[in-house]
C-alpha positions in Angstrom: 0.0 0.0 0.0 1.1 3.5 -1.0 0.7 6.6 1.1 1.2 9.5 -1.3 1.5 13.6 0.4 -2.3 14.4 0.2 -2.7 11.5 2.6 0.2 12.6 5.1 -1.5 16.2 5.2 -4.9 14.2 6.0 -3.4 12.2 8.4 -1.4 15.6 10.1 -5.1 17.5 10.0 -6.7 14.5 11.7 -3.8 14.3 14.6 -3.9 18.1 14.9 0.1 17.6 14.0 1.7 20.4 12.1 3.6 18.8 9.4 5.6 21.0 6.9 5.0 20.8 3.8 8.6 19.9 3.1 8.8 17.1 5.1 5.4 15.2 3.4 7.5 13.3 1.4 9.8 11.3 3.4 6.9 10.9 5.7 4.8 9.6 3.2 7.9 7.2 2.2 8.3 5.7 5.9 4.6 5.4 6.4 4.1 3.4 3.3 7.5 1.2 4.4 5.7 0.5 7.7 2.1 -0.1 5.8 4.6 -2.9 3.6 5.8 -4.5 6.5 2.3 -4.9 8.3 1.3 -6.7 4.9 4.7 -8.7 5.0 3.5 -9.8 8.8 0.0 -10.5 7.4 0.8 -13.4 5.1 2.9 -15.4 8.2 0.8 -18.7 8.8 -0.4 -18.1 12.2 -2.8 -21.4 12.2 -3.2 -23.1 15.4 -0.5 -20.6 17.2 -2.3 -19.9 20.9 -2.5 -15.9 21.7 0.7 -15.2 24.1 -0.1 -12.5 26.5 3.8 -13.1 28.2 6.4 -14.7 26.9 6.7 -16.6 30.3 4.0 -19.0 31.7 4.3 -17.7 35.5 1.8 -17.2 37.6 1.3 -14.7 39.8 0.9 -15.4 43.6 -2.2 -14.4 45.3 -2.0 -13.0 48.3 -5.4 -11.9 50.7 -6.7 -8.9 50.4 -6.4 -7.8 54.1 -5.5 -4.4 55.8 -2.4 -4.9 57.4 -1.4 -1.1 58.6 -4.3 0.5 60.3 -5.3 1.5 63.2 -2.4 3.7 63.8 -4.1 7.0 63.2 -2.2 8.4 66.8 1.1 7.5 64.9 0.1 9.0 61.3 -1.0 12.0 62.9 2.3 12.5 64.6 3.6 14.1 61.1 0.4 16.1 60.6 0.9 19.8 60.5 0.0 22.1 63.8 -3.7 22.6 64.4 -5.2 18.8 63.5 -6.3 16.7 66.3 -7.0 13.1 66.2 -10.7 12.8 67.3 -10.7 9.3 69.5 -14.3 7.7 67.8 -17.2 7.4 70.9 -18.5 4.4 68.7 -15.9 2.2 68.1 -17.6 1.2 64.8 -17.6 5.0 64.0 -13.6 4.9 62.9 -11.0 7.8 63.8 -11.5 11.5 62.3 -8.9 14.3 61.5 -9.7 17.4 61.6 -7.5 20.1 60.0 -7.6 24.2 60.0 -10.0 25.4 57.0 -8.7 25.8 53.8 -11.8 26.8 51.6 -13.3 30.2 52.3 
């Protein structure tokens, strides 16, 4: 397949690339090379070939999907700038708050 220059400017509009019109040309040249080689690749017998999505059969280990650092909102709030305050929850099922100076006026 041939790309000729009226394509390249087509394909330069459609991208929103500035191409000068200079350079049209030798774009039009390598875009037509790689067009040639995607036809070369099309003709390779591919019959019976499984789809490879790595080129090594590992697999990964699971691991459980657990929380493993909470519950140290005393020791988080340590490096918290001056003015928040860790508010200790009166419901234990409530969970911790922070409160922190007001940034939105």
């Amino acid at each position: 397949m041939s790309i000729d220059v009226d394509t390249v400017a087509k394909i330069a509009r459609l991208a929103r690339l500035r191409v000068p019109d200079a350079d049209r040309p030798q774009l039009a040249r390598e875009l037509s090379g790689i067009l040639t080689w995607i036809e070369q690749l099309n003709e390779v017998d591919t019959q019976g070939v499984e789809p490879l999505s790595s080129v090594s059969d590992v697999t990964l280990p699971m691991r459980e999907d657990v929380v493993s650092d909470g519950g140290i909102a005393a020791k988080v709030l340590a490096n918290a700038p001056g003015g928040a305050v860790y508010l200790e929850p009166a419901d234990p099922n409530a969970g911790g708050f922070f409160t922190v100076p007001k940034v939105v006026e």
